[in-house]
N, C-alpha and C positions, 0 to 999 in steps of 0.2 A: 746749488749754484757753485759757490766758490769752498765752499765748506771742505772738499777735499783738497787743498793746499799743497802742491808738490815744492814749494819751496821751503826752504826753513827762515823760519821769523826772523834771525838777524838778515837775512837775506831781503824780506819784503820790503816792498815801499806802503808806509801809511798817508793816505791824504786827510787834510782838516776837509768840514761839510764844507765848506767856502769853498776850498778847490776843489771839490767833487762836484760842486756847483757848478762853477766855471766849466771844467771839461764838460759837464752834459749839457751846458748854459740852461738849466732852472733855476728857480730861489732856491735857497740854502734848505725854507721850509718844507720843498718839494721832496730834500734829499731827507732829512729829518722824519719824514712821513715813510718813506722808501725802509729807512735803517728801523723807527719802532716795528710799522707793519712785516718784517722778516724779509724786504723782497733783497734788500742791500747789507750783507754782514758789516758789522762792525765791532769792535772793541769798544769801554769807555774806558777813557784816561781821567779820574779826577770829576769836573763836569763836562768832558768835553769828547767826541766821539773824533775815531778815526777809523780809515775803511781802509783795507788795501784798494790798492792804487788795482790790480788784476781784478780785485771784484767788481769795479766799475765795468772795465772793458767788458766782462763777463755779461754784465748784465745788460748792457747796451747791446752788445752783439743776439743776446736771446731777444732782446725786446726789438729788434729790430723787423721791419713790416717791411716785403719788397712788393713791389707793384708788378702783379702778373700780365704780363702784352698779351689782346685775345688775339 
């Protein structure tokens, strides 16, 4: 997914689970389940995870389902 980063770290944005929440609008626990199971990278700060802000887009865009017109 995001694992190859062409940005440099001072350059990223990190978001807390809550606003990764928000942008996908799930529970915080939906994102929590995402970041253990490997599908969402994250960092942990302390007790508390942050993702870049580009992994999300990233992973939205893969997981995105289009509806084929027959």
């Amino acid at each position: 997914m995001a694992s190859d980063m062409k940005q440099p770290l001072n350059e990223v944005v990190f978001l807390t689970v809550a606003e990764v929440a928000t942008v996908m609008r799930v529970s915080k626990m939906t994102v929590y389940r995402l970041v253990h199971s490997g599908h969402l990278p994250a960092i942990r700060v302390g007790r508390s995870f942050r993702v870049p802000e580009q992994a999300v887009h990233d992973y939205l865009r893969e997981s995105y389902v289009g509806v084929e017109s027959a």
